[in-house]
C-alpha positions in Angstrom: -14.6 -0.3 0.2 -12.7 3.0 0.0 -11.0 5.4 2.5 -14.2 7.0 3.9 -15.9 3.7 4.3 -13.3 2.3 6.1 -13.2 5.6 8.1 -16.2 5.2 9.2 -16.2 1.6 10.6 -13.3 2.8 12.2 -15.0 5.5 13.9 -18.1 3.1 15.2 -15.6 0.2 16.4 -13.2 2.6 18.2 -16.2 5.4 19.2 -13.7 8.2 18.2 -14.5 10.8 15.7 -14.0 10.2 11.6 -11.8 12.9 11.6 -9.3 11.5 14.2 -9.7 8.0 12.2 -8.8 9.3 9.1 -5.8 11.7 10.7 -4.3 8.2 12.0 -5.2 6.6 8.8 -3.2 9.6 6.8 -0.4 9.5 9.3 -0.2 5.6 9.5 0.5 5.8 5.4 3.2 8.8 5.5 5.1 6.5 8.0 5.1 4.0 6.1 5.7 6.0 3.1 8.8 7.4 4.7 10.1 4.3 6.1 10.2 2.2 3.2 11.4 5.0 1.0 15.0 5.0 3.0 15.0 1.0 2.0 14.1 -0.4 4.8 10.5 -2.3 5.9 8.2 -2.1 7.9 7.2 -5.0 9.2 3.7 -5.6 11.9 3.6 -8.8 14.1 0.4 -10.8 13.0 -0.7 -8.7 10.3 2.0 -8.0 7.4 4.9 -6.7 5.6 5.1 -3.2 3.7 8.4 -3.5 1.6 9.6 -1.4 -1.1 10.0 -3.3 -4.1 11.0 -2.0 -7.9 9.6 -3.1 -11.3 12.1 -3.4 -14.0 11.8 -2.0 -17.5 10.0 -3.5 -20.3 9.8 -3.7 -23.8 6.2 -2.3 -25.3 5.0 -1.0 -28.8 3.0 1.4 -29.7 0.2 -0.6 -32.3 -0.5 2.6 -34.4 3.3 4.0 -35.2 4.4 0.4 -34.5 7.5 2.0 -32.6 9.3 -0.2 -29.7 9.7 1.8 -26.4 11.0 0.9 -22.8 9.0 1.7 -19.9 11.1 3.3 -16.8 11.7 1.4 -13.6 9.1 1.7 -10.9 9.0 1.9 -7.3 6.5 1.2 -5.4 5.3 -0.5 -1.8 4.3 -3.7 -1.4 2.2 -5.9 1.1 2.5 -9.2 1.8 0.0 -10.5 4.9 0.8 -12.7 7.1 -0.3 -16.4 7.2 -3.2 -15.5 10.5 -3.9 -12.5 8.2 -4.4 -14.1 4.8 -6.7 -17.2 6.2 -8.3 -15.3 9.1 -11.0 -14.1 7.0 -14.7 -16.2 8.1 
């Protein structure tokens, strides 16, 4: 399922327009975005966690030149669902 999709089951359940959805949807993410960025998380009762977490270099080589290079450290957000969350699905 993608973003418009999921727009648009949001729209039917909640009987507001796809444009409002997908505003709350957009603003919902930036929040997010902005909280973990400043370290800390974000955490919503009964449904999850979003947490920034990094990825440490690694060693890689290129098969044609045969060089050895290191990748740079990423950030990125992660979600981890809660336990109702996870198993709640029929």
């Amino acid at each position: 399922m993608n973003k418009s999709e999921f727009v648009e089951i949001l729209a039917k359940k909640t009987k507001l327009s796809k444009s409002k959805c997908d505003q709350f949807l957009n603003t919902f993410k930036d929040s997010i975005l902005e909280v973990c960025s400043k370290g800390e998380d974000v955490t919503i009762r009964n449904f999850g966690k979003f947490c920034l977490q990094e990825k440490g270099q690694r060693k890689y080589i290129n098969p044609q030149t045969k060089r050895m290079f290191l990748s740079k450290p990423k950030k990125f957000v992660a979600f981890k669902g809660f336990k109702s969350f996870k198993y709640g699905v029929k």
